[in-house]
C-alpha positions in Angstrom: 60.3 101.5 -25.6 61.5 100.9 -22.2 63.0 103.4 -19.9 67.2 102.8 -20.3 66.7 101.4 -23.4 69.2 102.2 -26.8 67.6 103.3 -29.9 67.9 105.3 -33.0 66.0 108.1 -34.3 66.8 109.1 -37.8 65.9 112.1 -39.7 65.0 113.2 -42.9 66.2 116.1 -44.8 65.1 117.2 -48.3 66.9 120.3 -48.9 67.7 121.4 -52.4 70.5 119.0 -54.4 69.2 115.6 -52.4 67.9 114.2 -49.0 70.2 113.9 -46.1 69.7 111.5 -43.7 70.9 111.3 -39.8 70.5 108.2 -37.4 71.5 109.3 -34.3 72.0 106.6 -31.1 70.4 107.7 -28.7 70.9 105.9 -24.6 67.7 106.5 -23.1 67.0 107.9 -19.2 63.5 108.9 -19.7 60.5 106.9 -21.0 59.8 109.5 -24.0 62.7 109.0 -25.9 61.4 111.3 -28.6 58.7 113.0 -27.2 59.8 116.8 -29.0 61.2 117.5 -32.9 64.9 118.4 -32.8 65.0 122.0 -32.1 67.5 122.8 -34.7 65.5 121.9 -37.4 62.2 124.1 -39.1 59.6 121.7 -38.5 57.2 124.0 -40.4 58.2 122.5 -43.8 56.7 119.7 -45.2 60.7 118.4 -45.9 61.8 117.5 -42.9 60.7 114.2 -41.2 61.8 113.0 -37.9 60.6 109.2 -37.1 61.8 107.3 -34.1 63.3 103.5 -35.3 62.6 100.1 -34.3 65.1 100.5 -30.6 68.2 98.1 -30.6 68.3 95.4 -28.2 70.7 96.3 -25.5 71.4 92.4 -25.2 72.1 91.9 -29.2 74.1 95.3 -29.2 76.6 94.6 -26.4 77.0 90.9 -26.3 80.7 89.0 -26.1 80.9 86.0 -28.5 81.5 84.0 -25.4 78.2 85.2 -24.0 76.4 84.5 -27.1 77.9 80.8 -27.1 76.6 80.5 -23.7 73.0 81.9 -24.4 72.7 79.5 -27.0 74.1 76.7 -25.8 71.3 77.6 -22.4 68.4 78.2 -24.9 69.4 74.4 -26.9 69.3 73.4 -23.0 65.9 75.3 -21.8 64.4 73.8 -25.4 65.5 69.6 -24.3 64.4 70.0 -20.8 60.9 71.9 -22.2 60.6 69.0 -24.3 61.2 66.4 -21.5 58.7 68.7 -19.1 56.3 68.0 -22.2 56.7 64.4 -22.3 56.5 64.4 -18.3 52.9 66.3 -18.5 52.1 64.1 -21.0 53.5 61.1 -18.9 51.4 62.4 -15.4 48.4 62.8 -17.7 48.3 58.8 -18.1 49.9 58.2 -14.8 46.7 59.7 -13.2 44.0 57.7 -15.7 45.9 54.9 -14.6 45.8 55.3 -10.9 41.8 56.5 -10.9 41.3 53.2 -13.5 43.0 51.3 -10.3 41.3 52.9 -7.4 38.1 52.1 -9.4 39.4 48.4 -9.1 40.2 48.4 -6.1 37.2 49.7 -5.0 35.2 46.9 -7.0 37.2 44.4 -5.1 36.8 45.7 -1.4 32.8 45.2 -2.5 33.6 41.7 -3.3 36.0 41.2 -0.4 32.6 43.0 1.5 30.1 40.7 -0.3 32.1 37.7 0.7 32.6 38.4 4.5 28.3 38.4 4.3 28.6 35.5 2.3 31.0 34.0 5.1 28.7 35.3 8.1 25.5 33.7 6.5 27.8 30.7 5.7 28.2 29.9 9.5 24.9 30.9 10.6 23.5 28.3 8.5 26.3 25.7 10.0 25.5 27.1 13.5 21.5 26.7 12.7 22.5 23.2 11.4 24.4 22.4 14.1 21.7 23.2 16.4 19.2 20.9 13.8 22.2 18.0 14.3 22.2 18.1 18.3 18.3 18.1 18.3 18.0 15.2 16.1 21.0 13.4 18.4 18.9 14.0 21.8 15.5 12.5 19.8 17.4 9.9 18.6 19.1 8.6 22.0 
């Protein structure tokens, strides 16, 4: 239980005609809500019993009907934008397979775009070796 926290402790009597039972409410300061046996009880006897309870929720136990509207009306909220953060994750998940599946291509085409500058570059050496060939030939010729 936490410290401030309401809860119940009920206890058990089994004296003579029947067995009496007391729930008591108890508004917690201290963090052992229970931690002796009611002194006005014989605790010697086998027939009395004293067990702490489940505690009540202080939200559950001192709620408005308005607040309770609005709770739900924020948890229907919370659940439709956890849904859309789902579908988001989901969304970024593909998002980023695309964008490496593109950087992959465009990293395949800057090689090509490489490849064909030295494709280009050897292209017009062999004009400018040709060239040379051509104004050789010209001065034989003439």
């Amino acid at each position: 239980m936490t410290k401030n926290s309401p809860a119940t402790l009920t206890i058990t009597c089994n004296r003579g005609k029947g067995k009496v039972t007391l729930s008591i409410f108890v508004d917690s300061d201290s963090d052992d809500l229970f931690p002796l046996p009611p002194k006005a009880l014989n605790t010697d006897s086998d027939d009395v019993v004293a067990t702490p309870v489940k505690y009540k929720d202080y939200f559950s136990t001192y709620v408005s009907t308005t607040k309770l509207n609005t709770t739900w009306e924020n948890l229907i909220e919370m659940h439709n934008n956890f849904d859309i953060l789902d579908i988001t994750t989901a969304q970024v998940h593909d998002l980023i397979t695309k964008l490496s599946a593109m950087s992959e291509q465009v990293d395949s085409l800057k090689d090509l775009l490489l490849s064909a500058h030295f494709k280009i570059d050897s292209v017009k050496n062999v004009i400018k070796e040709t060239g040379v060939d051509v104004a050789c030939i010209r001065l034989k010729l003439y």
